[in-house]
C-alpha positions as CSV (number, residue, x, y, z in Angstrom):
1,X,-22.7,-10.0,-25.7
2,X,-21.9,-6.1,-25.3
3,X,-23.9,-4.7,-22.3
4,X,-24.6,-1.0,-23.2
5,X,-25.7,-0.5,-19.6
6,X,-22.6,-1.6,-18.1
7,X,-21.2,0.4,-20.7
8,X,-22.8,3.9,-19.1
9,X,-22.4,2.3,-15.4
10,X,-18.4,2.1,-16.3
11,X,-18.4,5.8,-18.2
12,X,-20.9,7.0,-15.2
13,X,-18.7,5.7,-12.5
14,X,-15.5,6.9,-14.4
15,X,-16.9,10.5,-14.9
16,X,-17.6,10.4,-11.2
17,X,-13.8,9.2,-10.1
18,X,-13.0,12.5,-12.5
19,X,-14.8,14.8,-10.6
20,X,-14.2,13.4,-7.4
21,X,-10.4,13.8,-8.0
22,X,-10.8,16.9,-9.5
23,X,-12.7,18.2,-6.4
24,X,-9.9,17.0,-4.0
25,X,-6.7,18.4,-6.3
26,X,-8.9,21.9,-6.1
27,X,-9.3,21.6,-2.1
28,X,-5.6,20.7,-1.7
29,X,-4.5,23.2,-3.8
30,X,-6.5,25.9,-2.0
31,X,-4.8,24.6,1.4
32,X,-1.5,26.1,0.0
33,X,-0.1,29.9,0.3
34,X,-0.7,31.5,-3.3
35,X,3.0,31.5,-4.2
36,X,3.3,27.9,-4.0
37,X,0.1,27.7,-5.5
38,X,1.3,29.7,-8.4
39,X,4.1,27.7,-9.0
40,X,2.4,24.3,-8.8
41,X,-0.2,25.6,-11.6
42,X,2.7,27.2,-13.7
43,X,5.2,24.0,-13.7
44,X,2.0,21.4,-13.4
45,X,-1.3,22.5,-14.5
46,X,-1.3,24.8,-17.1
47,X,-1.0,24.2,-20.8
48,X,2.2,26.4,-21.2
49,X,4.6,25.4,-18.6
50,X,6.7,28.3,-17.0
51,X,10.7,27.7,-16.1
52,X,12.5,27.8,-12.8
53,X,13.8,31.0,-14.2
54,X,10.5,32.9,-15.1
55,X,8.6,31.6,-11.6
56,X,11.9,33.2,-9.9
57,X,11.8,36.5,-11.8
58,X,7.9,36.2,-11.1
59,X,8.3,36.1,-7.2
60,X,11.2,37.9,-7.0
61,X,13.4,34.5,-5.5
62,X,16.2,32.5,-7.5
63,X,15.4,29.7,-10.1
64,X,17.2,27.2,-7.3
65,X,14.3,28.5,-4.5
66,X,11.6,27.7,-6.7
67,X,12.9,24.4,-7.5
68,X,12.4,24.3,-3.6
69,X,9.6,25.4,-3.2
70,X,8.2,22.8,-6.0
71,X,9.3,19.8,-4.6
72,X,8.0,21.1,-1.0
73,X,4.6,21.5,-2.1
74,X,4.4,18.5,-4.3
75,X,5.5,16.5,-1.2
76,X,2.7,18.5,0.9
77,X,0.1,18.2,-2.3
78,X,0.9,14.2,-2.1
79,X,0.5,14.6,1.7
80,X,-3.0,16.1,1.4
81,X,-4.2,13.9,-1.2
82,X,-3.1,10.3,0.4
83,X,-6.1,9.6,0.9
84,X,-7.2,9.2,-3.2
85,X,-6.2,5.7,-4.0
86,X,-4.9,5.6,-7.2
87,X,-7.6,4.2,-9.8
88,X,-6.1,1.3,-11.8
89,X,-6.6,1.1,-15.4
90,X,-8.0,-1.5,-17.0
């Protein structure tokens, strides 16, 4: 028999996990310097991603240092947010 209340229980609890994450990604993310920050959003977060090369011509470092200073902060991004465990989908 279909159960609309655990229906809005599981959409309630899953809208809740959403904004949970979403809260944490925005603290860890405002834990970083604002270059790193700016890359993170360019190469991860935004719609159109930016290159190595434009982030570099950006800040003024080589495509190589960005690709650096990516994998840097996604270590320290994974770092800060260890403590999210990962939601399994049904």
């Amino acid at each position: 028999m279909y159960d609309l209340q655990d229906t809005f229980t599981d959409a309630h609890e899953d809208e809740n996990w959403k904004n949970h994450v979403s809260s944490e990604l925005r603290d860890a993310l405002e834990k970083l310097d604002e270059r790193s920050r700016d890359i993170i959003f360019h190469r991860w977060l935004s719609n159109e991603k930016s290159t190595l090369s434009e982030l570099g011509e950006k800040h003024s470092i080589s495509a190589e240092r960005v690709r650096q200073l990516e994998l840097s902060t996604l270590t320290r991004l994974k770092a800060l947010l260890g403590n999210i465990p990962m939601m399994i989908a049904a």
